[in-house]
Structure formats: structure tokens, C-alpha cells
C-alpha positions as CSV (number, residue, x, y, z in Angstrom):
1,X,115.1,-65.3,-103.0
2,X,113.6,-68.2,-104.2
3,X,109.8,-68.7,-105.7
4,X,107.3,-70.9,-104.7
5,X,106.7,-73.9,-107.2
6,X,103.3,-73.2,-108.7
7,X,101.9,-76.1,-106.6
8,X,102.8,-75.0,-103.3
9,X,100.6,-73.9,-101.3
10,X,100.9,-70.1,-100.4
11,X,100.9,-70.7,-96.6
12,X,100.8,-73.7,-94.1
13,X,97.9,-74.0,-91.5
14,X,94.3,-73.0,-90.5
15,X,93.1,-70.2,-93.0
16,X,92.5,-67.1,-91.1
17,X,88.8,-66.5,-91.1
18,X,86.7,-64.3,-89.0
19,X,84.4,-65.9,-86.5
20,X,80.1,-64.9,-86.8
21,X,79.3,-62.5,-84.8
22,X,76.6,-63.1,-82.1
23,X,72.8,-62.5,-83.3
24,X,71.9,-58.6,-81.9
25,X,69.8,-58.9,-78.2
26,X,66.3,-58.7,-78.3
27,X,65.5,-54.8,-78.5
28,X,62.8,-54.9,-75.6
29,X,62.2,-51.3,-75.7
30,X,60.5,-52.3,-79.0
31,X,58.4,-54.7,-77.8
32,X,57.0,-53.0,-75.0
33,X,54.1,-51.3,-75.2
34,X,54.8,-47.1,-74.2
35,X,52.3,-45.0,-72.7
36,X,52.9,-42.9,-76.6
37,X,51.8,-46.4,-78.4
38,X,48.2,-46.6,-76.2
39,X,47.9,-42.7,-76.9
40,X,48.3,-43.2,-80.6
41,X,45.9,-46.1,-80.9
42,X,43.3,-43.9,-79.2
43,X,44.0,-41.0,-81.6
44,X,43.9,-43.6,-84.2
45,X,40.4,-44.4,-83.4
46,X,39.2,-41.2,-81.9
47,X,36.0,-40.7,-84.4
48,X,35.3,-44.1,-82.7
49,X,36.0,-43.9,-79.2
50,X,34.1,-40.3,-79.3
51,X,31.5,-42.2,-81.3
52,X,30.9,-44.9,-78.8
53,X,31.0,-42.7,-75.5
54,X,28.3,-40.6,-76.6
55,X,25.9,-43.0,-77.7
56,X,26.4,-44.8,-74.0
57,X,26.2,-41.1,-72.2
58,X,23.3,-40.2,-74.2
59,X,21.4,-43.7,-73.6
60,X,21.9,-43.4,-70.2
61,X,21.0,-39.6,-69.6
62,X,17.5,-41.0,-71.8
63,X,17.2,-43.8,-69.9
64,X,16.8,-41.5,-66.6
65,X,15.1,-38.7,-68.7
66,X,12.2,-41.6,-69.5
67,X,11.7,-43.3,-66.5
68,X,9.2,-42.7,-64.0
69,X,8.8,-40.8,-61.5
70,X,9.5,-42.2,-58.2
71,X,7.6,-41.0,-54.4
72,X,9.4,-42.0,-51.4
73,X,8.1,-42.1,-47.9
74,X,10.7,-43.1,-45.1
75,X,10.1,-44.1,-41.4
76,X,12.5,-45.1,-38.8
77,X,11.9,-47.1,-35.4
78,X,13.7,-49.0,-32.8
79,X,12.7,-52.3,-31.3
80,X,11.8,-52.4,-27.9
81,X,14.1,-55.6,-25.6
82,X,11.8,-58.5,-24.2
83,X,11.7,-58.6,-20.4
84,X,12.3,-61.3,-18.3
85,X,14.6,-63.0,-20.7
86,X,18.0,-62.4,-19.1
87,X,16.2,-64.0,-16.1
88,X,14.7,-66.9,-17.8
89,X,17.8,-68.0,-19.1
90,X,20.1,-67.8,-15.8
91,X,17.1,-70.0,-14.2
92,X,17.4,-72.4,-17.1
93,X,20.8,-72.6,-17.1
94,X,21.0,-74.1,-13.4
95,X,19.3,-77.0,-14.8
96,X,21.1,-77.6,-17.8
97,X,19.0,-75.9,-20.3
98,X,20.3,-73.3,-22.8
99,X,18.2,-70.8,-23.7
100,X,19.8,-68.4,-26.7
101,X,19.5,-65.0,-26.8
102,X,16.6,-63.0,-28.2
103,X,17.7,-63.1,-32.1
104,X,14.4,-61.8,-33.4
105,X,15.4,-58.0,-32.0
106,X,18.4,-57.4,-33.6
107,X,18.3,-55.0,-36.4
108,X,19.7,-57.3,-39.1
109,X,16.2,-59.0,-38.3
110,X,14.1,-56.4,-39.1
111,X,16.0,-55.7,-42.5
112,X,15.0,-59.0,-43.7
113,X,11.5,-58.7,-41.6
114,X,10.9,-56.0,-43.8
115,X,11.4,-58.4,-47.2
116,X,9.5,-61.4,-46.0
117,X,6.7,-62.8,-47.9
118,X,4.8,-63.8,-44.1
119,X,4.8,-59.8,-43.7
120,X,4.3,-58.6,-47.0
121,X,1.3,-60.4,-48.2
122,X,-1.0,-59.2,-45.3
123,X,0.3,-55.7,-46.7
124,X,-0.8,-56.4,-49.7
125,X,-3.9,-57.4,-49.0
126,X,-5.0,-54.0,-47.1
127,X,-7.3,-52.0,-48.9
128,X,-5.6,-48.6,-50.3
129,X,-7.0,-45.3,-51.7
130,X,-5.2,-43.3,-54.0
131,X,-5.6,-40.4,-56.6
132,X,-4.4,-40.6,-59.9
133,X,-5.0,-38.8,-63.2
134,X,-8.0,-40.8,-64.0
135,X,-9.5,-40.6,-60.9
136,X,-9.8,-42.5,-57.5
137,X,-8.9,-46.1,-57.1
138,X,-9.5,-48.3,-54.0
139,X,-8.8,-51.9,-53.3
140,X,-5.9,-53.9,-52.7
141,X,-2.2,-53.9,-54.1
142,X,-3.2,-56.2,-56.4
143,X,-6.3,-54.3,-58.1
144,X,-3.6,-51.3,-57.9
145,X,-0.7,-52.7,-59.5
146,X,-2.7,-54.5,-61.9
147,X,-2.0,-58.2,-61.8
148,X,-2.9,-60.0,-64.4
149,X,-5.7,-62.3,-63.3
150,X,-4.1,-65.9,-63.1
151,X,-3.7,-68.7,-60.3
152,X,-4.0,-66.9,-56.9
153,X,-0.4,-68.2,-56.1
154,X,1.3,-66.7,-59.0
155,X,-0.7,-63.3,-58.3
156,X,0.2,-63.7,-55.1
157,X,3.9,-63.9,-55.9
158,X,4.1,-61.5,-58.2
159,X,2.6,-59.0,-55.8
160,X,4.9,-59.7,-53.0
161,X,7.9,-59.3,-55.8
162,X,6.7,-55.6,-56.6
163,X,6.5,-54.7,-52.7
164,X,9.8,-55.9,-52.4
165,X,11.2,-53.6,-55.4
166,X,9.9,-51.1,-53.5
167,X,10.7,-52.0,-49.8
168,X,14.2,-51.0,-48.8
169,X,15.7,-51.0,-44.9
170,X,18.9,-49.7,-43.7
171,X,20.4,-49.3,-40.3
172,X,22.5,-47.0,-38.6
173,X,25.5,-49.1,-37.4
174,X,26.1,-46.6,-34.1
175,X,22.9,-46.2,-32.9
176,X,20.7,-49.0,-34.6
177,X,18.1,-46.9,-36.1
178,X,16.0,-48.6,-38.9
179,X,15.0,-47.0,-41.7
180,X,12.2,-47.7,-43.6
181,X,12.0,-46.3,-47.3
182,X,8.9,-47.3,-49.3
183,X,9.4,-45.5,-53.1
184,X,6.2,-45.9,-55.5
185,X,4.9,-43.8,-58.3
186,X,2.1,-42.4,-56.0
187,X,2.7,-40.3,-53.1
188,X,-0.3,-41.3,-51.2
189,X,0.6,-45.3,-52.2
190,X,4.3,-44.8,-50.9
191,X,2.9,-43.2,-47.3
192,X,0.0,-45.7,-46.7
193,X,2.2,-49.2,-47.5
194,X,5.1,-47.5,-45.2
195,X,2.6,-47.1,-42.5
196,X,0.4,-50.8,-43.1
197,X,4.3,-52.3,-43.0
198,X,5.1,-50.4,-39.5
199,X,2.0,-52.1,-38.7
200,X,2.3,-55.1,-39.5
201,X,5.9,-55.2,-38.3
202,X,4.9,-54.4,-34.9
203,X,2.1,-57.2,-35.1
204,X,4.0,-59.4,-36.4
205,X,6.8,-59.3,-33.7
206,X,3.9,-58.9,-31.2
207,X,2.7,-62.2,-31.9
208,X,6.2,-63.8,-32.2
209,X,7.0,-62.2,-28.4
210,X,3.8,-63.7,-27.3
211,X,4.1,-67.1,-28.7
212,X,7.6,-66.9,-27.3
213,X,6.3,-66.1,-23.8
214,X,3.8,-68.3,-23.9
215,X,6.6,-71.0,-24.4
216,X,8.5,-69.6,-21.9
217,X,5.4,-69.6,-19.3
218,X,5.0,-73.7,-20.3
219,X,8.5,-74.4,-19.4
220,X,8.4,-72.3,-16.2
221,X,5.4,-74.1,-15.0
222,X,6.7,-77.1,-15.3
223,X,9.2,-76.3,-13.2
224,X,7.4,-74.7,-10.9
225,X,5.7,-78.0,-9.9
226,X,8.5,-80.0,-9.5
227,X,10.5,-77.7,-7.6
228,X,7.8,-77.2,-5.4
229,X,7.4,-81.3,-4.7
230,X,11.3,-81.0,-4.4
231,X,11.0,-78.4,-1.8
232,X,8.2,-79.9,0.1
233,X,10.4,-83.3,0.4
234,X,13.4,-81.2,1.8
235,X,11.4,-79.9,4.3
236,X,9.8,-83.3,4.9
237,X,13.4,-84.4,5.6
238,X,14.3,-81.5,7.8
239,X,10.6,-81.7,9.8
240,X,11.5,-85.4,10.2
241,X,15.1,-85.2,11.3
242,X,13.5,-82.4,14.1
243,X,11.0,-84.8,15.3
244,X,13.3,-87.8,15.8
245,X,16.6,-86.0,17.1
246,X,14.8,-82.7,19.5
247,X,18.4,-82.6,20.9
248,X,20.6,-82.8,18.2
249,X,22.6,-79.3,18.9
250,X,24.6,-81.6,21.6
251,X,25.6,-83.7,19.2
252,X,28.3,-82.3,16.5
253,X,27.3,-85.2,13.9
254,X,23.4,-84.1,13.8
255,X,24.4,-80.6,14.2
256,X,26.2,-81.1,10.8
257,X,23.3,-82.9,9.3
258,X,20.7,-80.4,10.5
259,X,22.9,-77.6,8.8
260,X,22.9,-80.2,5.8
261,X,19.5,-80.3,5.4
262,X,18.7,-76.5,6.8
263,X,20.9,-75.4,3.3
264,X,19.0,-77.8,1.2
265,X,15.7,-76.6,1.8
266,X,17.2,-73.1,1.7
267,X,18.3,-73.6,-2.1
268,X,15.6,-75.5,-2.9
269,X,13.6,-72.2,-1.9
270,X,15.7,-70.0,-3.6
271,X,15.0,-72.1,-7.1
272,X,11.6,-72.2,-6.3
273,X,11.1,-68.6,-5.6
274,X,13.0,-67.5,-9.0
275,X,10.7,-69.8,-11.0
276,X,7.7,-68.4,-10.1
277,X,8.7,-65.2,-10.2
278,X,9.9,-66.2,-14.0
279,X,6.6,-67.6,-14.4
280,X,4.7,-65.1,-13.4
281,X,6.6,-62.6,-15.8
282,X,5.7,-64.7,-18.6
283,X,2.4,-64.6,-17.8
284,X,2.2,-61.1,-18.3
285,X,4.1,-61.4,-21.5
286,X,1.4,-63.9,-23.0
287,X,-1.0,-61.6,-22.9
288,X,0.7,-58.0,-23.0
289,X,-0.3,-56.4,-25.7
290,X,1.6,-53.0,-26.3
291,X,4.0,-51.9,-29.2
292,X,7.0,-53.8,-29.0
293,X,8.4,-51.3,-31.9
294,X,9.5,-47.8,-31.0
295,X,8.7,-45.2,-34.0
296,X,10.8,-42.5,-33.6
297,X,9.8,-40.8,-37.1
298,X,6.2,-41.7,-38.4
299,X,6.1,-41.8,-42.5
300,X,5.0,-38.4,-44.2
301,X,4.1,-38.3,-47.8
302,X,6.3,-37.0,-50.2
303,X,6.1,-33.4,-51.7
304,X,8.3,-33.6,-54.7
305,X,9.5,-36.6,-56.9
306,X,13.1,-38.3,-56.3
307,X,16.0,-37.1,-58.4
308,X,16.3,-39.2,-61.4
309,X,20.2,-38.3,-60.9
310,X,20.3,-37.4,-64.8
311,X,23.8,-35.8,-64.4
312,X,25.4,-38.8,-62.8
313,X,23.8,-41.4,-64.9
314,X,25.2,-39.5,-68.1
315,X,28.6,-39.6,-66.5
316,X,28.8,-43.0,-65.8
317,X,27.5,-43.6,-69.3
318,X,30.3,-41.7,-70.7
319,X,32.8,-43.8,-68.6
320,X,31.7,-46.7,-69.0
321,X,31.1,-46.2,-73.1
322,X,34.9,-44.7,-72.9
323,X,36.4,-47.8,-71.2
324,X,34.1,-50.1,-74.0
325,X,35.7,-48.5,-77.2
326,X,39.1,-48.2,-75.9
327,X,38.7,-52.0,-75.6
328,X,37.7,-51.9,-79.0
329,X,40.1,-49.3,-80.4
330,X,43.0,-51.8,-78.9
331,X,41.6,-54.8,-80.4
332,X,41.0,-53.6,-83.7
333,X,45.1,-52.1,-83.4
334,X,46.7,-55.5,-82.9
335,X,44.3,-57.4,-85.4
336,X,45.7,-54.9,-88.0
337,X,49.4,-55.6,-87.0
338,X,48.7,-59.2,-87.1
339,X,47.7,-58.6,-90.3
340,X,50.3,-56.8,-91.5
341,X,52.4,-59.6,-90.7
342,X,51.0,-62.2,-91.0
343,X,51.3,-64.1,-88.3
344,X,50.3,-67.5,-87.5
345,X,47.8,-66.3,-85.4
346,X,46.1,-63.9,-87.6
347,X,46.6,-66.7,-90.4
348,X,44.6,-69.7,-88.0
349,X,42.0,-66.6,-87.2
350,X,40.9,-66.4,-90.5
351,X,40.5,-69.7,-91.3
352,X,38.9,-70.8,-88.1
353,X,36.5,-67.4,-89.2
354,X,35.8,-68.7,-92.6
355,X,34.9,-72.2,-91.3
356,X,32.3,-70.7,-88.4
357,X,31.0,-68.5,-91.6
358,X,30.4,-71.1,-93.7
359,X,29.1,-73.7,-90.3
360,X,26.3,-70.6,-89.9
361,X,25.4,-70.4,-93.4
362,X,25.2,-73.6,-94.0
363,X,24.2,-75.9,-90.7
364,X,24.6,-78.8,-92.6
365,X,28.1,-78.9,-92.8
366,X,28.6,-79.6,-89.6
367,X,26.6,-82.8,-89.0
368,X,28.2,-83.9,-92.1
369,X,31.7,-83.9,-90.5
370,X,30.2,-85.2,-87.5
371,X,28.9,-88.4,-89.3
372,X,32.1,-88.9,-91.3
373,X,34.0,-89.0,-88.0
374,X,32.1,-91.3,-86.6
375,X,32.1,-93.4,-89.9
376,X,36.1,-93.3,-90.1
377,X,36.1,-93.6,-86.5
């Protein structure tokens, strides 16, 4: 067996090295956040999340405690149909005129009748009486709410914005009941503005129905008088067409155009007759004057003050204080991780938070840059 020369290499070829091993997969287990992870951030912070839930409970169960008491008086009515319009509007139609339907007695209407400043401000200018604890007051809603005296417009505004805090309407969607609701701090206030608005509701629709029929009575009279010329120049046609052919039945040609001109004066008639009967309905309407609003429960005042709904206002509070500092609680958690580690993110947070510091305590800095920016710029 022979040696190697000291020289020689030991072995010929590609030294046998071990390749690197691939870098480990992601563990995503790890970076997911677990259902144990939220539950230990809230334990974490539980002095803080308790903390912060109470204080919103308790603020709202004071807030509820501590505000006033509230009287509500409720009424409910249905509006009445107009007459005569389903007629009107076939008559109309046969001459090319399209009268729409009767929007102003629809319930969604009345909801916002019930808001609107043309019917609130006559409300608030009816005189009230009411008892309080320092004695009787009369006079108006504003004397009673106690606008400040200023321009008559702005008291005027500011009334009608109190009346419509207190104003609310709803409506039954099956059988179109509205309900009125009228909720003051005085019993006596709530019933007497519930009853000065059903008032005022049905004369306010009274006057739009006859302002509507009085239209309606303008147009049918119109064409009234020129249906009737119309009708008497058929039958001029038909009287001359008698006295110049006395013997047109033996004739087939002037039987046809008698028979022509009989159906002529025949529709004409039949227009003429549904117009005035149209007319004569709006007449009526003009000047008709009963309810056109059907009060099926009249306003009563109230016995015993609302519930202030202390119970459920503290709940919510609770909830909604709950859901706040577990906001928090999770915010505060991943700032301290980002901490801990340093990210880049935490690192460009605390510099962009020492700059804003420094920009609030002293303003100057910031015009400074401004100008020096320009200047290079």
C-alpha cells in the first residue's frame, strides 16, 4: 500500500457539504389573534374596562334620574276622502287633462302636517291656561315657554322649534290611524296644544279642500259653457239637416248622416250632462263646511308622568361604556407590544408625537418651517 505524497490532495472532486436547509414556514397560529389572547387583554385591563362601564351606566341612569318630567296627551283621527274627485278626473281626462290624485289625504301628509311651521304657528299663538307651582299663567306659547324677547322672526322660530320637539305622529300601516302624541312638562299644556293642533289640522285641510274645490268649480264652468255652445251647434246641425231633407229615411246616404249627427248630439249631451253635474258638486264643496278629519279618540290629559326608562338607559350605558374601553383596553395592548419591539411603527409614532408636542407648545415652530420651505423652495 502506497502513501500519498504530502502534496496530494486527500480526494479528487466536489467536497461533500451539506446544502441549507429551507427557512421554517411562517407559524400563523402565532400570528393570529385567539379568542384566549382578546380574553387576556380584557383581564389585563379589567380595573379599566369595569372602570369605564360604570362611569357610562351611572351617567346615564343620572342623566334620566335628572331630567324632567314629561306629560303626554295622545289623539288619533282619520281623514275623511273628498267627493266628487274620482268624477272630476274621468271628465277631465276625456279632454286631455290630468288631474292627480288627492295627495293631501294620505297619512304620510298629515305626519308632516303635523310638523309644519303654516300649522304650528297659529297653535302657538292661541292663548293657553295652565297651573304651575307658582301659580296660573295665561297667554300664548310664547309667554309660556319663555322666549327671550328678540326680533319677532327669531321668536317666532324658536317657538315653532319647541312645538316641534314636542309634536310627534305615527301611523298604523294596516288601518291608517294617526296618532297624535303631544308630551310637555304640564299636563294641562300637553292636552290643550293636542286639541288646538286637531283644530287646526282640520281647518287647515278645510281650507286646502275648499280652495281645491273652488278650483275645480272654475275649471268645470268653463267647460260647462263650451260644451253647452258645442251641443247647441249639434243640434243646430241635426234641426237643419231635418228641415232640408223631411224624407231622408228613403234615402240610405241621409239615413246614415242623420244617425251621424243623432250620435253627435247624443255624446255631446252626455259631456254636457257630466259637467254640470261635476260642477254642481264643486259648488257644494266651496262652500261645505264640515270636519273633513274623523277623531276617533279625542286627547285626555295625563294622570301620571312618562317613564324616564331609568333601567334601560343604565343598560345601554353599561354597553355602550363596555364596548368604549374594550376599544381602549386593545389599543393600549398592541401599543405596548409595539413597544416592546420596537417596531418601525411605534418608532415613527413617537417621533411624529414629540413633533405635534412640541408644534402645541410652541406654535411658532411651525410657521417657521413653513417660511423656510417656501424660502428653499
Amino acid at each position: 500500500m502506497t502513501r500519498p505524497f504530502p502534496n496530494e490532495p486527500l480526494s479528487v472532486g466536489t467536497p461533500n457539504i451539506a446544502p441549507a436547509s429551507p427557512p421554517p414556514p411562517p407559524d400563523y397560529h402565532q400570528s393570529r389573534i385567539s379568542a384566549v389572547a382578546l380574553f387576556n387583554v380584557l383581564l389585563r385591563y379589567r380595573w379599566m374596562v369595569m372602570l369605564i362601564s360604570l362611569l357610562f351606566g351611572f351617567w346615564a341612569g343620572l342623566q334620566s334620574v335628572t331630567s324632567p318630567k314629561g306629560y303626554t296627551s295622545e289623539a288619533e283621527f282619520i281623514p275623511k276622502g273628498a267627493r266628487g274627485q274620482g268624477q272630476l278626473s274621468g271628465i277631465a281626462a276625456q279632454f286631455g287633462v290630468n288631474i292627480p290624485s288627492d295627495a293631501t289625504q294620505s297619512s304620510a301628509f298629515y305626519i308632516d302636517l303635523l310638523e309644519a311651521k303654516p300649522l304650528l304657528w297659529p297653535v302657538a299663538q292661541k292663548e293657553y291656561r295652565i297651573t304651575t307651582d307658582s301659580g296660573v299663567i295665561t297667554g300664548n306659547l310664547m309667554k309660556i315657554y319663555r322666549v327671550k324677547r328678540d326680533r319677532p322672526e327669531v321668536m317666532k322660530v324658536k317657538t315653532i322649534e319647541s312645538l316641534q320637539h314636542q309634536i310627534k305622529g305615527s301611523v298604523a300601516p294596516k288601518t291608517g290611524v294617526i296618532t297624535l302624541s303631544v308630551t310637555t312638562g304640564n299636563p294641562q299644556l300637553s292636552l290643550q296644544i293636542a286639541q288646538n293642533v286637531l283644530n287646526q289640522v282640520n281647518v287647515y285641510n278645510l281650507n286646502n279642500r275648499q280652495q281645491t274645490a273652488a278650483a275645480e268649480r272654475a275649471f268645470t264652468e268653463r267647460q260647462v259653457l263650451e260644451k253647452r255652445q258645442e251641443l247647441r251647434q249639434a243640434e243646430t246641425e241635426l234641426e237643419n239637416f231635418l228641415e232640408t231633407n223631411r224624407l231622408y229615411r228613403q234615402s240610405p246616404q241621409l239615413s246614415l248622416e242623420y244617425n251621424r249627427l243623432q250620435r253627435e248630439v247624443d255624446r255631446r249631451n252626455l259631456v254636457y250632462s257630466s259637467l254640470l253635474s261635476a260642477y254642481e258638486t264643486a259648488r257644494i264643496e266651496e262652500v261645505k263646511d264640515l270636519p273633513v278629519i274623523t277623531v276617533i279618540e279625542q286627547p285626555e290629559m295625563a294622570i301620571e308622568p312618562n317613564r324616564r326608562g331609568g333601567a334601560k338607559k343604565t343598560l345601554i350605558g353599561l354597553v355602550v361604556g363596555f364596548i368604549l374601553a374594550c376599544l381602549i383596553a386593545f389599543a393600549r395592548d398592541r401599543m405596548a407590544r409595539n413597544r416592546e419591539a420596537q417596531t418601525d411603527e411605534f418608532l415613527e409614532y413617537t417621533e411624529l408625537k414629540r413633533e405635534a408636542i412640541g408644534d402645541l407648545t410652541h406654535p411658532w415652530r411651525p410657521i417657521s418651517r413653513a417660511m423656510r420651505s417656501r424660502r428653499g423652495a
